[in-house]
C-alpha positions as CSV (number, residue, x, y, z in Angstrom):
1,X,15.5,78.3,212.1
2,X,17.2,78.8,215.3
3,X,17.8,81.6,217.7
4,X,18.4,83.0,221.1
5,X,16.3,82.9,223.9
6,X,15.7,85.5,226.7
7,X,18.0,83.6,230.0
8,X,20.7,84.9,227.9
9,X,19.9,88.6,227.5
10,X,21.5,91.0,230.0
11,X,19.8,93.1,232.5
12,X,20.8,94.2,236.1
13,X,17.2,94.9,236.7
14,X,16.5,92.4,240.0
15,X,13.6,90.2,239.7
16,X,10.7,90.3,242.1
17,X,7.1,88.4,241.8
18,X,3.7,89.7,244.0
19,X,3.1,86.9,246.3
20,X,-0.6,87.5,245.1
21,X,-0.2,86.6,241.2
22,X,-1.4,83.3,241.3
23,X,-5.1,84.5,242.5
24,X,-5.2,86.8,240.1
25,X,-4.3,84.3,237.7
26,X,-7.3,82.2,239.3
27,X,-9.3,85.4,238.8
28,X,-8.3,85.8,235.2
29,X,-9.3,82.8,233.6
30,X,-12.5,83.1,235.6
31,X,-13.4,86.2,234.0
32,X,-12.0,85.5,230.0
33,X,-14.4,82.8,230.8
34,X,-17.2,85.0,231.7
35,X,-16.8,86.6,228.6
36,X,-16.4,83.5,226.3
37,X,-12.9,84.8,225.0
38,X,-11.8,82.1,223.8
39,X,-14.9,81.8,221.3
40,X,-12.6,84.2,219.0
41,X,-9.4,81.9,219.5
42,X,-8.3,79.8,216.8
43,X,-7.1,77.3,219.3
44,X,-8.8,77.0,222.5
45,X,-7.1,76.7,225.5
46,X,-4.4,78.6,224.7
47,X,-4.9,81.7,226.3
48,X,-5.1,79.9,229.9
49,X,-1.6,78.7,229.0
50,X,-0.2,82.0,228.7
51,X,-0.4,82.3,232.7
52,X,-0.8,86.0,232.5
53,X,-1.1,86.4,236.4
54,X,2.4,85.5,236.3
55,X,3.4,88.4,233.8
56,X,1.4,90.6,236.3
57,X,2.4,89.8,238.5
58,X,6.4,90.5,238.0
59,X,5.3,94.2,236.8
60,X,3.5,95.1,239.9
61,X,6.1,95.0,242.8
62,X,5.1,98.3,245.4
63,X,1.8,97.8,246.6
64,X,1.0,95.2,249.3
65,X,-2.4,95.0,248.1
66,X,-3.1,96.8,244.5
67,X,-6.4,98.1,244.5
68,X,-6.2,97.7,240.3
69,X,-3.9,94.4,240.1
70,X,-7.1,93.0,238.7
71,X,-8.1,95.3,236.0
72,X,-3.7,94.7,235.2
73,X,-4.4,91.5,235.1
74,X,-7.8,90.8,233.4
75,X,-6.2,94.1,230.6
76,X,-3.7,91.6,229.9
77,X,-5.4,88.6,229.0
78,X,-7.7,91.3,226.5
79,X,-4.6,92.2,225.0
80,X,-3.1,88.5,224.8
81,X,-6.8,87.7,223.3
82,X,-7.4,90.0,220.7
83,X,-3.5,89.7,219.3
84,X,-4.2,85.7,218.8
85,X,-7.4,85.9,217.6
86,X,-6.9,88.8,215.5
87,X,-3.4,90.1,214.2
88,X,-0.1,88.4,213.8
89,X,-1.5,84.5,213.5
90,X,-5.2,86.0,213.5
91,X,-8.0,86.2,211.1
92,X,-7.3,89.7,210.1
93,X,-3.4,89.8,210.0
94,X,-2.8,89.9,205.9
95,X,-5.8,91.9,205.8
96,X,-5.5,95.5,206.2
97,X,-9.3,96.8,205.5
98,X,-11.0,94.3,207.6
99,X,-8.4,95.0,210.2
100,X,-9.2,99.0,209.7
101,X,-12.6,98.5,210.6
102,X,-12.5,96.4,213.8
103,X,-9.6,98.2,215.1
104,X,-12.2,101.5,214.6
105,X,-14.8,99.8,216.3
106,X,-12.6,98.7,219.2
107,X,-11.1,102.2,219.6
108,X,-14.5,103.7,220.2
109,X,-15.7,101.0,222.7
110,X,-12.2,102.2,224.3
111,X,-13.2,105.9,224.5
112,X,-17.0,105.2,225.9
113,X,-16.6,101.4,227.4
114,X,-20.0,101.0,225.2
115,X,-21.1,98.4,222.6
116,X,-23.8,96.9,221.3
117,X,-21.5,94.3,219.7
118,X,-21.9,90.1,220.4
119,X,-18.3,90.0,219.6
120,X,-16.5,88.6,222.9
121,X,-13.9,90.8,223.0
122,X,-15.5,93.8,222.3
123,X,-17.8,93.2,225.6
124,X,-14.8,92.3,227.2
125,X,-12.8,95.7,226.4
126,X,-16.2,97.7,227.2
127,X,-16.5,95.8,230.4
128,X,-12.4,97.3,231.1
129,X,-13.4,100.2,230.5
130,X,-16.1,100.8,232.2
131,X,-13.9,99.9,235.0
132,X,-11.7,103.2,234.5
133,X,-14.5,105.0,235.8
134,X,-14.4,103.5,238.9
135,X,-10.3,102.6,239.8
136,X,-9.0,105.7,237.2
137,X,-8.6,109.6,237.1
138,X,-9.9,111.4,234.1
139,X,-6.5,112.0,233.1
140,X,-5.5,108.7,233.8
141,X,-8.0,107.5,231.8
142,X,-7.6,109.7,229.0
143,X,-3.3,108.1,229.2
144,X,-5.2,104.6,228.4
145,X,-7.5,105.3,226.0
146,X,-4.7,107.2,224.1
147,X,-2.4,104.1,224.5
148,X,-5.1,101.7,223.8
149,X,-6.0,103.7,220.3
150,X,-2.3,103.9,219.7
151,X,-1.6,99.9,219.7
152,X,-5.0,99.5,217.4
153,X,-3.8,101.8,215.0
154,X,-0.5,100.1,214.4
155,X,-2.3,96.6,213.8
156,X,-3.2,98.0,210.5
157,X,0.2,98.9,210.0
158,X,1.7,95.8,210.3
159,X,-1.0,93.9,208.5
160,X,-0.5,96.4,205.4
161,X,3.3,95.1,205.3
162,X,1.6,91.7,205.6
163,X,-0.5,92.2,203.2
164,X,1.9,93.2,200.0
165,X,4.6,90.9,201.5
166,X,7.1,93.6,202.2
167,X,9.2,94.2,205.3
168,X,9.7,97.9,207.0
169,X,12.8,99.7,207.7
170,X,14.8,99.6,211.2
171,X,13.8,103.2,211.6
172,X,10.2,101.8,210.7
173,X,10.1,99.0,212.8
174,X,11.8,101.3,215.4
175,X,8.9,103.5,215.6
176,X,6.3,100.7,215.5
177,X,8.0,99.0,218.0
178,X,7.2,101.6,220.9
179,X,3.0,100.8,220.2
180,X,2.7,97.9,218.4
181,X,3.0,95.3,220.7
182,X,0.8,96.9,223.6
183,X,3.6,97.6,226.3
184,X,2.6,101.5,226.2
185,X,-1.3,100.3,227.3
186,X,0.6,98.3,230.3
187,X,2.9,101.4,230.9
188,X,-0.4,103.6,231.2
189,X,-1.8,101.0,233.6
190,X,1.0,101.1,236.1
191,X,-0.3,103.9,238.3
192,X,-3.8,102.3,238.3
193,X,-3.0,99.0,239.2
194,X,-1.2,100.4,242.4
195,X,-3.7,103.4,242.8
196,X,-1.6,106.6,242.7
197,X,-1.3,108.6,239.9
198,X,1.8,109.9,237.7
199,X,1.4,114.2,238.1
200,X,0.8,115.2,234.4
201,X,3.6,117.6,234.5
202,X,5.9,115.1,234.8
203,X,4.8,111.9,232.5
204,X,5.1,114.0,230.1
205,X,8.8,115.5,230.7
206,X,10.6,114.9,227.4
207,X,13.3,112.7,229.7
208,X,10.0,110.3,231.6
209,X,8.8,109.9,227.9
210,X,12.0,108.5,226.5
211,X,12.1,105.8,229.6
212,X,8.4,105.0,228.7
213,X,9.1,104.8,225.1
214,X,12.9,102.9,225.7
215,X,10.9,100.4,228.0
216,X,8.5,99.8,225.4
217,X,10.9,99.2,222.7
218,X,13.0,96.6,224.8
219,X,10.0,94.5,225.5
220,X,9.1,94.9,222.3
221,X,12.5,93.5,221.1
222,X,12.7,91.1,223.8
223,X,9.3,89.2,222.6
224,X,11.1,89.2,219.1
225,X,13.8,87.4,220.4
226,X,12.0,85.2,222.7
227,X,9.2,84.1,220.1
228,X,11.2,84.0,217.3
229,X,11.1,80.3,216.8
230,X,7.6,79.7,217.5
231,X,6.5,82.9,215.3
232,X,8.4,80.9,212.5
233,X,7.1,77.6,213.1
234,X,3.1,78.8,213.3
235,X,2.8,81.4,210.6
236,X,6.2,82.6,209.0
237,X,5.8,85.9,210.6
238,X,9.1,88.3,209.4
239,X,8.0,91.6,211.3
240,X,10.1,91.6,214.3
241,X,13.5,92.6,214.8
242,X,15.7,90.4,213.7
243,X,14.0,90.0,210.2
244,X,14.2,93.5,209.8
245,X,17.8,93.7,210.3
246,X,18.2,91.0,208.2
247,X,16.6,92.3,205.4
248,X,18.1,96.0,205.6
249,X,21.6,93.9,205.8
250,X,20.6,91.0,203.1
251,X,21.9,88.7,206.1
252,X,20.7,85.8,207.4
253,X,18.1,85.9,210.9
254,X,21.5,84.2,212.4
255,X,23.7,86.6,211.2
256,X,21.8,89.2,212.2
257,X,20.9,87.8,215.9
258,X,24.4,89.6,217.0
259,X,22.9,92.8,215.9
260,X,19.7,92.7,217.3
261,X,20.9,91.9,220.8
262,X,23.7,94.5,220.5
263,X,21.1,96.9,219.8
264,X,18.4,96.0,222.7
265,X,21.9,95.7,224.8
266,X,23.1,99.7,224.1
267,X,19.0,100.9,224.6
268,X,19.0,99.1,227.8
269,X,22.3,100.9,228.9
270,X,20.7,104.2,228.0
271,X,17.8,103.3,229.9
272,X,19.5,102.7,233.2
273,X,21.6,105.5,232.8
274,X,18.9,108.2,232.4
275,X,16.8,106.2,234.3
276,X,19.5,107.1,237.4
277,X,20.1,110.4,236.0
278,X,16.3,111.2,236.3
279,X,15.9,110.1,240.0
280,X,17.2,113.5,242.0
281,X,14.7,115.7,239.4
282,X,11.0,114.1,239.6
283,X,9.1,113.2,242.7
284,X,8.3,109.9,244.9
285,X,5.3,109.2,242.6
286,X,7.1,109.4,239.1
287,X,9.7,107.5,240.1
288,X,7.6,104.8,241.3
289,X,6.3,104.9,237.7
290,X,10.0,104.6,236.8
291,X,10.2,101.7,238.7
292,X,7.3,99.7,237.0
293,X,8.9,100.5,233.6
294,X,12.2,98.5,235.5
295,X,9.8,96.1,236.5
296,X,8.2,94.9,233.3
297,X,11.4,95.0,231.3
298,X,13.0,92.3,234.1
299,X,9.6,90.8,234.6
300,X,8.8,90.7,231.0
301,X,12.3,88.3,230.5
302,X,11.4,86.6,233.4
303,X,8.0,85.2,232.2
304,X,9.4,84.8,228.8
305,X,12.2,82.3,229.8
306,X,9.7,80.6,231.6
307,X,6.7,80.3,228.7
308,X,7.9,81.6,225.3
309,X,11.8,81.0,225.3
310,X,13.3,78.2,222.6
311,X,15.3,75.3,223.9
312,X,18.5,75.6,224.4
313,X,19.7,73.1,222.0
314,X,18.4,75.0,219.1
315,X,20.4,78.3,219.9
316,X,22.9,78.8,217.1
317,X,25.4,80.1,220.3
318,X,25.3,80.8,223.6
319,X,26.0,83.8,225.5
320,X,26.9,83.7,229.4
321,X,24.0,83.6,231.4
322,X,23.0,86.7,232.3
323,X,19.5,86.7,234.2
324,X,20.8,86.6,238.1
């Protein structure tokens, strides 16, 4: 199976990298190692190869020195963890019950940052949470939890499609899309990482929740098209979004490459333009929320190109290169 890879998808966002990623990269691995993380892999040494300092450190761009760039960072790897040991490839992906009752377990340890479990990653999450109380608002808090909660649930979502071997609907997968794959957990951390806080009025203006939820989406859609090939080659995984539009148009994932990238391409353009319609109406601190959401769609296809795209010779065609 071949596809496209992300140096070929368009975006005018500039790029930008913290000079300070690579020590919380160091700082990263030190602490999934604290917390044995990798005890719940099915491969060790993966998750050190996923560099996730890196991805960090293209999303957090304002702050000479983030007081939370840590807690970004070491969220991250939690998320990066749990997904491989756990859903897609993981142990509970085809299993819907099983993956009802961990995802319960790890959405209370996210509302108190308490467990009693020996389970790695569930010290690991109540150790991040635990840290809200010290870098974090209430409401801030309240923003992660809620986003946190929001991507558990959806992991028994897509392991009930899993499960009886069916694939969901683009309006489905639409929908999924926005929680499914974690970006609204990193969208809720923005404001922490950097230390100010998004006014409540305005995060949750109808127009700043459409950026929030558009950002999500294009990750989303941009990890589909990026991990397409490996997805294939490990497990055979058809829940992303070119399988889905192959399947609502009885096409090929080829065939229907053209109209998955047409359709990331016309959300983007919506982005941007309401993204620039927004700027005169909210204030400095909102829009510098706005700005992370810029940041981690552009950093996002950054990373990727660098440690999840396909090689080039296995693209069925090229678009110009559009990453500047």
């Amino acid at each position: 199976m071949t596809i496209c890879d992300t140096t070929l998808l368009w975006c005018p966002i500039p790029p930008g990298i913290h000079p300070n990623w690579r020590q919380w990269e160091r700082d990263t691995v030190a602490w999934l190692e604290s917390f044995a993380l990798e005890d719940e892999q099915r491969e060790k040494k993966r998750l050190q190869a996923i560099i996730a300092g890196e991805l960090a450190g293209r999303t957090i761009l304002s702050c000479d020195d983030p007081p939370g760039a840590q807690f970004s960072t070491d969220s991250l790897m939690w998320l990066f963890a749990f997904d491989d040991a756990y859903c897609d490839e993981g142990r509970y992906s085809h299993d819907p019950a099983a993956m009802a009752m961990l995802v319960a377990e790890m959405g209370r340890i996210a509302e108190t940052g308490r467990t009693v479990s020996t389970s790695p990653l569930a010290r690991a999450l109540a150790e991040l949470r635990s840290r809200l109380d010290v870098l974090a608002s209430p409401a801030q808090t309240a923003r992660w939890v809620h986003a946190m909660k929001g991507y558990l649930g959806y992991q028994v979502w897509e392991a009930a499609f899993r499960h009886t071997g069916t694939i969901p609907t683009l309006d489905e997968y639409a929908v999924a899309r926005i929680r499914n794959g974690s970006m609204e957990v990193c969208a809720m951390t923005l404001d922490i990482a950097e230390g100010y806080e998004v006014p409540a009025a305005e995060i949750d203006r109808p127009d700043v929740r459409a950026l929030t939820e558009m950002a999500c989406s294009l990750v989303g859609w941009d990890n589909d098209i990026a991990s397409y090939y490996k997805e294939h080659e490990r497990s055979g995984d058809r829940i992303n979004l070119v399988d889905v539009i192959a399947d609502q148009k009885g096409s090929t994932p080829a065939e229907a490459l053209p109209s998955a990238i047409a359709l990331r391409d016309a959300v983007l353009a919506r982005y941007l333009e309401l993204r620039d319609e927004i700027e005169p109406h909210v204030g400095s601190l909102t829009w510098r929320y706005i700005g992370g959401l810029s940041a981690w769609i552009r950093g996002n296809l950054d990373w990727s190109a660098k440690h999840r795209s396909v090689p080039s010779a296995r693209l069925p065609h090229r678009r110009r290169h559009l990453l500047a």
